[in-house]
C-alpha positions in Angstrom: 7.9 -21.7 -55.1 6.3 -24.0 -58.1 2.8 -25.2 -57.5 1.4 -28.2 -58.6 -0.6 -27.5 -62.3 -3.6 -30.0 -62.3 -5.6 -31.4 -59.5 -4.4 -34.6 -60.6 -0.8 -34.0 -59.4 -1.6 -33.3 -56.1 -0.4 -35.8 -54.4 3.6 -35.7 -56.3 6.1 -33.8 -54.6 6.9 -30.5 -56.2 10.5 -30.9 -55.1 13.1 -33.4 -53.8 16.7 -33.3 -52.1 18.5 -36.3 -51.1 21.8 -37.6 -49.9 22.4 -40.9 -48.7 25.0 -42.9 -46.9 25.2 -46.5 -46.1 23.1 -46.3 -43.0 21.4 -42.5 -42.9 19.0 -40.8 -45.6 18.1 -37.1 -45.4 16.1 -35.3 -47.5 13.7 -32.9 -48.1 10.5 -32.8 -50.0 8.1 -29.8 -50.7 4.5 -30.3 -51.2 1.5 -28.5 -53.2 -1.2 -26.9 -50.5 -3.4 -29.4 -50.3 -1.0 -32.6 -51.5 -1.1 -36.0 -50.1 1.5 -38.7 -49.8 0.4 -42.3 -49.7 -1.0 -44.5 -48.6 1.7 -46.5 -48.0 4.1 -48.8 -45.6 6.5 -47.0 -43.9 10.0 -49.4 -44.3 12.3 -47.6 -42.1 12.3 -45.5 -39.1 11.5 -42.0 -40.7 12.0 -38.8 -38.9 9.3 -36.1 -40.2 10.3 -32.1 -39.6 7.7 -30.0 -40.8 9.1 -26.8 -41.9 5.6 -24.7 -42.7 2.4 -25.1 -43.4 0.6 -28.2 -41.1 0.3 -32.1 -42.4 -2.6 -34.6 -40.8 -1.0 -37.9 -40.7 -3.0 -41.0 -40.2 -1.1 -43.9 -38.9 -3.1 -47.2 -38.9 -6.5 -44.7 -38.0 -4.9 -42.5 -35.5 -4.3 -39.4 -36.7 -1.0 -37.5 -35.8 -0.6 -33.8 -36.4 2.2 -31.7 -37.0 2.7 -27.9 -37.2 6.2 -26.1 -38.0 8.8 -26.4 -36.4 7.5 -29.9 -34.6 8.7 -33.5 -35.3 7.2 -36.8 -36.0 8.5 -40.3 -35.2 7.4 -42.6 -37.6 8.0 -46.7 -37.5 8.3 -49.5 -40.0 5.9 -51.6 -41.0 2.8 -48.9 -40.2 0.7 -47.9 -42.8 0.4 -44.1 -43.3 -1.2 -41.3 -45.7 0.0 -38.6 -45.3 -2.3 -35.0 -45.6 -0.7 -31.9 -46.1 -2.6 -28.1 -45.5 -4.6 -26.7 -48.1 -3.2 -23.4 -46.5 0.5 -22.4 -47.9 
């Protein structure tokens, strides 16, 4: 698997796969040991399956975990940063 090259991409998505329809989006979306994602305001209601490794995220200051093979619920208009294991 690629791995992020400088400390200053940690927080970019080493690799993305989409497909979209008028009303559904899937994807998925592999980050770097240690990468974040945000912060930012979630738009739509966003189903989160974590595959491996484990990701903190903080929702409005509560913090939500999830470990493989578990799934997140996440809600528009929430702001979120998401904090992925420095562990691979």
């Amino acid at each position: 698997m690629p791995r992020a090259s400088h400390s200053l991409l940690k927080n970019m998505p080493i690799r993305i796969r989409a497909a979209n329809s008028p009303r559904v989006m899937f994807g998925d979306v592999v980050y770097a040991p240690g990468g974040t994602c945000g912060p930012r305001v979630q738009q739509e209601y966003q189903l989160v399956v974590l595959v491996e490794g484990g990701v903190t995220a903080d929702v409005e200051g509560q913090e939500r975990r999830l470990q493989p093979g578990e799934v997140g619920l996440f809600l528009p208009g929430r702001r979120e940063m998401f904090t992925f294991s420095a562990d691979p």
